[in-house]
Z-matrix of the N, CA and C atoms (Angstrom, degrees):
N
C 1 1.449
C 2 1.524 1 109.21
N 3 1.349 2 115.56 1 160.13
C 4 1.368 3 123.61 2 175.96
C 5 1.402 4 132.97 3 -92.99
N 6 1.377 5 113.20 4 112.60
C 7 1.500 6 105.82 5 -164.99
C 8 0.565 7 107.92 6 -54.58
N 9 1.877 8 120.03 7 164.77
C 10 1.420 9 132.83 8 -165.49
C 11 1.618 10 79.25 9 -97.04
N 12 1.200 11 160.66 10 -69.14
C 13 1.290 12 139.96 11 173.75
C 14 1.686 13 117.86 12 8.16
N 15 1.673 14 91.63 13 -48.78
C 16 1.376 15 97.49 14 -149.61
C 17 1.475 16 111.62 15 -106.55
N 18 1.478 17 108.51 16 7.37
C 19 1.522 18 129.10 17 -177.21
C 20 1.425 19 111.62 18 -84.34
N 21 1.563 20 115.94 19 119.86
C 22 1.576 21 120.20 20 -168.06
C 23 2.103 22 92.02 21 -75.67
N 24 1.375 23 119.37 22 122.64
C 25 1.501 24 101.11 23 167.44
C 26 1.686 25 93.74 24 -131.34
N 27 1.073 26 142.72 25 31.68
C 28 1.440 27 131.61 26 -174.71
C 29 1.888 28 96.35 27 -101.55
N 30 1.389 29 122.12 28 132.89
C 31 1.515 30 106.47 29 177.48
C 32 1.617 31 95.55 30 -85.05
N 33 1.533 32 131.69 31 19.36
C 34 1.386 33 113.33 32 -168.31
C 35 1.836 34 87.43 33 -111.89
N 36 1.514 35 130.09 34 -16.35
C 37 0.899 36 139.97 35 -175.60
C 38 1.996 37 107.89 36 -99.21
N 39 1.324 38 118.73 37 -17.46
C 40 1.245 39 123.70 38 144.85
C 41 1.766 40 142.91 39 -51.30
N 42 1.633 41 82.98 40 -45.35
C 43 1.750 42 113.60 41 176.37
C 44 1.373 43 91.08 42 -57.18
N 45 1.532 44 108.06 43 -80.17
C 46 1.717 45 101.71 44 -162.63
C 47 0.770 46 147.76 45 -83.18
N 48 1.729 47 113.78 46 2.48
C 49 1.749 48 123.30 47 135.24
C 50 1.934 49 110.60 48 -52.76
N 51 1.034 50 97.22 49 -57.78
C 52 1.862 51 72.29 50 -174.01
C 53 1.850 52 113.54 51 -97.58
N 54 1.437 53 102.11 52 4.78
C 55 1.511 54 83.20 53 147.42
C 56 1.541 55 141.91 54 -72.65
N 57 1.847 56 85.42 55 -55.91
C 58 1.869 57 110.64 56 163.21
C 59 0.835 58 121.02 57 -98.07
N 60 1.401 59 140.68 58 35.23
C 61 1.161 60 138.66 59 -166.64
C 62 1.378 61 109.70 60 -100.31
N 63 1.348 62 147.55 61 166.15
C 64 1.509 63 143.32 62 127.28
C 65 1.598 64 105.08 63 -46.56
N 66 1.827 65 99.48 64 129.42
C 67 1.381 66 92.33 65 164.28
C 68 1.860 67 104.00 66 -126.86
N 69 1.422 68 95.48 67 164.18
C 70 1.383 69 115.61 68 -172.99
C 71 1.406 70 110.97 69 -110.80
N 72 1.211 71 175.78 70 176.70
C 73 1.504 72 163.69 71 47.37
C 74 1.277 73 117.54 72 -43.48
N 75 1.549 74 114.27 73 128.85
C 76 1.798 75 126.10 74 146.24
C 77 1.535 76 97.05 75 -104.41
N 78 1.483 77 85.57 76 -160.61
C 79 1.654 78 102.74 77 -168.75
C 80 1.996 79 115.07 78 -80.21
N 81 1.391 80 101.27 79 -14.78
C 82 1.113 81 117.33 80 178.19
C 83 1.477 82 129.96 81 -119.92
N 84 1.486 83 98.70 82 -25.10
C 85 1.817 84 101.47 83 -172.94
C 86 1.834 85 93.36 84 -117.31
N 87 1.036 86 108.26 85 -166.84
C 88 1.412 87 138.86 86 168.30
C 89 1.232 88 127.04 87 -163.34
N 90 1.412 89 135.18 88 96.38
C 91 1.400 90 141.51 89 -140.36
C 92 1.826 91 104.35 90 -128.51
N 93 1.752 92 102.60 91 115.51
C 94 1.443 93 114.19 92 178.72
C 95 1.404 94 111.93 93 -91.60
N 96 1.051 95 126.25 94 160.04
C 97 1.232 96 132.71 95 170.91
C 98 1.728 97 119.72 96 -153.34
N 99 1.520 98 116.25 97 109.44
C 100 1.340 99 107.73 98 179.86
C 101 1.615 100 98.38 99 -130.06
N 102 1.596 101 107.11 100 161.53
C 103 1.515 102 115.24 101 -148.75
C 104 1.886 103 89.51 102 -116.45
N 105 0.769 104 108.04 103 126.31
C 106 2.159 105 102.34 104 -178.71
C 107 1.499 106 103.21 105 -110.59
N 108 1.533 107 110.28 106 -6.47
C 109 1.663 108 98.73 107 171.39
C 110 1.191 109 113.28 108 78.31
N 111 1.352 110 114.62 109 -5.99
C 112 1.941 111 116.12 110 178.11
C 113 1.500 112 109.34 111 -90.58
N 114 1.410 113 113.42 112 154.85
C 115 1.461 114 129.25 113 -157.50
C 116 1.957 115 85.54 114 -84.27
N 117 0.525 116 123.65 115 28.21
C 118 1.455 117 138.06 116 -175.66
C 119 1.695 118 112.10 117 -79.46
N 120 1.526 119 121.79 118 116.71
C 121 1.256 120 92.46 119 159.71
C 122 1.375 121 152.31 120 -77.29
N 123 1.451 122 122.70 121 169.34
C 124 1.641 123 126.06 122 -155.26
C 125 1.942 124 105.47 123 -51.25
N 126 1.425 125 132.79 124 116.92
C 127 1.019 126 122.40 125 -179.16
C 128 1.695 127 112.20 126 -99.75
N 129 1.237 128 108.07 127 150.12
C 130 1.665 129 97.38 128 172.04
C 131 1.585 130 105.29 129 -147.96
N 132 1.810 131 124.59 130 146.64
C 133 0.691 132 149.47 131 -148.90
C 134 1.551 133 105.95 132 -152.78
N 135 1.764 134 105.03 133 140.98
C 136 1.887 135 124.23 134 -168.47
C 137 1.665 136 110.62 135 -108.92
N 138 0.612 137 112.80 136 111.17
C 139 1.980 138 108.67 137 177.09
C 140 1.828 139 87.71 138 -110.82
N 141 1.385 140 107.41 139 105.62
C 142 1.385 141 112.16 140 -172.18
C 143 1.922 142 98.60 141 -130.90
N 144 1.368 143 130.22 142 90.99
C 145 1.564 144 133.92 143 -134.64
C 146 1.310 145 86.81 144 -102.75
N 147 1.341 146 128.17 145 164.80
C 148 1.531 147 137.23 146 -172.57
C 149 1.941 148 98.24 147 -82.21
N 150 1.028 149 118.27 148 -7.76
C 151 1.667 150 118.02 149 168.04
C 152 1.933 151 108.02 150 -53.64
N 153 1.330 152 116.64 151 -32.25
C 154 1.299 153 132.95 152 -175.51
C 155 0.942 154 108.84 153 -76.36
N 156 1.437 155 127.94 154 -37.31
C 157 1.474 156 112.91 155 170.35
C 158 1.672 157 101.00 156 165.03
N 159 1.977 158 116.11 157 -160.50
C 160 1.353 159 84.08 158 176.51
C 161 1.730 160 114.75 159 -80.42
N 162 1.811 161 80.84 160 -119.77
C 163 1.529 162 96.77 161 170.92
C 164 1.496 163 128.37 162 -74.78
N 165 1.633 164 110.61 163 -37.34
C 166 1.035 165 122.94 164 175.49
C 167 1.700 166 120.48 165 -82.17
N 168 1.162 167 119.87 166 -51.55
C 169 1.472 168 111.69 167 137.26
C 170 1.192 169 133.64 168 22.82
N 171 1.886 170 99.89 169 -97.15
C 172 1.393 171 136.85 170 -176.64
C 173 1.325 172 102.99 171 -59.28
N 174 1.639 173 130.76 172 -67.28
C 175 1.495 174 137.81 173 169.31
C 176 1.487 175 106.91 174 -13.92
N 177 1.278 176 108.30 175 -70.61
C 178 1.401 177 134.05 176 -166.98
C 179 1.621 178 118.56 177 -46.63
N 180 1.888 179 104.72 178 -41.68
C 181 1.520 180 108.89 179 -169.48
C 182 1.402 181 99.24 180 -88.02
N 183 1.732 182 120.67 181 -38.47
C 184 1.760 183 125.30 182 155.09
C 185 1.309 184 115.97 183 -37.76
N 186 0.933 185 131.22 184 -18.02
C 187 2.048 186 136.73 185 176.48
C 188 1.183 187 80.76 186 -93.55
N 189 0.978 188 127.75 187 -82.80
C 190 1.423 189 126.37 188 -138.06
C 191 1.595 190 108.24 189 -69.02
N 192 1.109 191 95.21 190 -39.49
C 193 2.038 192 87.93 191 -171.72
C 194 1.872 193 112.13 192 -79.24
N 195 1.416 194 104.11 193 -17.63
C 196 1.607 195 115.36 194 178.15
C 197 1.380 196 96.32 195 -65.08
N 198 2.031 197 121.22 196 -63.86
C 199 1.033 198 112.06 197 177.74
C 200 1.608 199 144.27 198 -54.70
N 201 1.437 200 92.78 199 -10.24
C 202 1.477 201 113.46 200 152.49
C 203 1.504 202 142.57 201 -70.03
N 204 1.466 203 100.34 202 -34.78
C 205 1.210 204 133.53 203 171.71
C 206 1.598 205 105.36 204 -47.69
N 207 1.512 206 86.99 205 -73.91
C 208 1.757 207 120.46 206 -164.66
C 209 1.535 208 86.22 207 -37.32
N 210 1.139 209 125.34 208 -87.06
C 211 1.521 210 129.41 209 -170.92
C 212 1.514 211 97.13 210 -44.19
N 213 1.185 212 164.96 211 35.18
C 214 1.395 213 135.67 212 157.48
C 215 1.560 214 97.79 213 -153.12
N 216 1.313 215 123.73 214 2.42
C 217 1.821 216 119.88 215 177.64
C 218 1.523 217 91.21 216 -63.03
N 219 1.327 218 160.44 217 -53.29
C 220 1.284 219 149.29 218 -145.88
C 221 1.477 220 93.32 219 -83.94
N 222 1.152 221 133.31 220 27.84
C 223 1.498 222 127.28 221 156.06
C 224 1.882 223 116.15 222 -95.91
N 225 1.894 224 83.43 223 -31.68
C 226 1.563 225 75.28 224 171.00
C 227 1.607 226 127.16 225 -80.01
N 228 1.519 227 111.88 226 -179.04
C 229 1.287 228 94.60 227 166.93
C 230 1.698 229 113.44 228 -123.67
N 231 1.632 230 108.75 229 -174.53
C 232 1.257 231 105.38 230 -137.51
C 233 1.568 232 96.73 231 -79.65
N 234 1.201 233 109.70 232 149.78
C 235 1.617 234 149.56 233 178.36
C 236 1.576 235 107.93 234 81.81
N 237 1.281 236 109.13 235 11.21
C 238 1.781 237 111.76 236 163.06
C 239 1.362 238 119.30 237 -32.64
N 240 1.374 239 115.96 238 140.80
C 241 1.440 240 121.47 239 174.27
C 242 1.787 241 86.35 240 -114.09
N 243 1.098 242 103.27 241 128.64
C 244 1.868 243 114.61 242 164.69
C 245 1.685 244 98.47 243 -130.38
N 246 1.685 245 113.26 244 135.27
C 247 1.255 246 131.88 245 -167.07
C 248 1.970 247 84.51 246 -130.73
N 249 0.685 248 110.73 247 148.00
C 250 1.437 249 140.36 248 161.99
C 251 1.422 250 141.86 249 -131.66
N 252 1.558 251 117.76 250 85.46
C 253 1.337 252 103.69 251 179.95
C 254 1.496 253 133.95 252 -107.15
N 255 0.996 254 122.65 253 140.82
C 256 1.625 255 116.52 254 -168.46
C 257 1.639 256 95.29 255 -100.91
N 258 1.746 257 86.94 256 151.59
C 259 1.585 258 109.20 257 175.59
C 260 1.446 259 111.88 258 -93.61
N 261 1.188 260 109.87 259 175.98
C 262 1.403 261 115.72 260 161.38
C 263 1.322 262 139.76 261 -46.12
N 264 1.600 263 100.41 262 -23.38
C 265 1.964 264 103.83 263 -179.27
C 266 1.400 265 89.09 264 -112.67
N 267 1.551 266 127.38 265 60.47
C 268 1.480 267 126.32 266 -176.19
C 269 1.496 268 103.43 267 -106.87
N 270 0.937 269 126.00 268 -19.02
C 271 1.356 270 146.82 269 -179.88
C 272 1.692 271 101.34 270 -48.90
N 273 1.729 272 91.17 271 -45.91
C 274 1.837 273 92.67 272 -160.38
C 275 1.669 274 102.66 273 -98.97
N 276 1.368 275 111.35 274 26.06
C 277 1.432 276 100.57 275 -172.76
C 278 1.556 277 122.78 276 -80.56
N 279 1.141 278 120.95 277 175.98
C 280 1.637 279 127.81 278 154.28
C 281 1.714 280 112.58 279 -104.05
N 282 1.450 281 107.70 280 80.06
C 283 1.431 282 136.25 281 -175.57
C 284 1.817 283 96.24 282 -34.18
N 285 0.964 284 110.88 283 -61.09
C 286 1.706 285 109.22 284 -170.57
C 287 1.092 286 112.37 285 -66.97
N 288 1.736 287 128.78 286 -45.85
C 289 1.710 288 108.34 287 -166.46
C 290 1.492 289 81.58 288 -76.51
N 291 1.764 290 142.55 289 -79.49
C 292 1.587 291 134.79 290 -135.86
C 293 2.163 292 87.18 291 -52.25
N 294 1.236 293 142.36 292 -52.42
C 295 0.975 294 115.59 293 -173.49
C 296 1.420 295 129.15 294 -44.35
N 297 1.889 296 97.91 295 -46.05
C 298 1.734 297 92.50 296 -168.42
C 299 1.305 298 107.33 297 -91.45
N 300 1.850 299 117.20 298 14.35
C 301 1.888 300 110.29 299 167.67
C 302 1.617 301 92.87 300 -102.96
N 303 1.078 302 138.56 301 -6.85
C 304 1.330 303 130.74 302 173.15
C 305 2.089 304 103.52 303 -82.02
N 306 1.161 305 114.38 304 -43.56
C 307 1.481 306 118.15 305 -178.47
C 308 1.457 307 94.49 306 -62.18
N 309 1.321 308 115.23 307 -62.13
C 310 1.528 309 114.04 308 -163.40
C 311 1.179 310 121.41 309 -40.20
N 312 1.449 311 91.13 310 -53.49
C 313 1.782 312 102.66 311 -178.81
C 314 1.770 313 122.64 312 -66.10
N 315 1.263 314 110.67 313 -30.47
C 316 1.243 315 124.59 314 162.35
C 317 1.649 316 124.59 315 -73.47
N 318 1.235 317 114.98 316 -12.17
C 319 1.473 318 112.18 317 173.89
C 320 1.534 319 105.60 318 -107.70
N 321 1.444 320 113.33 319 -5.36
C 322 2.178 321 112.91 320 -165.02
C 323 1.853 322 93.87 321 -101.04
């Protein structure tokens, strides 16, 4: 699971990962990444929209893609903002590889 340390919850710290952020696309996610230069650790944050499905659904891809997360935040570096959003065919994904080719590509 993802520490609450390490849990993005500010919507003013949402904005400017996917405003200014680097962005990435697969077929299912869309993954921001902006760097603030603070000794801060790596934060990450889910924009998972009712287009994905319902309630139970949505719950489901938030477990799953955090626990994905959790294993690959020590790629970023420190005071990272990482935003993650899932699409509509997110339901059917493989949460671990599209996460760690969306990180990869955003940290190389």
């Amino acid at each position: 699971m993802l520490n609450k340390s390490a849990r993005l919850t500010s919507s003013s710290d949402f904005a400017r990962a996917t405003k200014s952020g680097l962005r990435v696309a697969t077929d299912n996610f869309v993954g921001y990444l902006y760097l603030t230069g603070s000794d801060e650790v790596a934060k990450a944050g889910l924009i998972i929209s009712k287009s994905v499905g319902g309630s139970v659904v949505r719950h489901r891809i938030a477990r799953q893609a955090r626990h994905a997360i959790a294993s690959e935040i020590t790629k970023l570096s420190a005071g990272a903002l990482f935003v993650l959003r899932a699409n509509s065919k997110a339901a059917a994904a493989d949460f671990g590889v599209e996460i760690s080719q969306i990180l990869n590509r955003l940290v190389d």
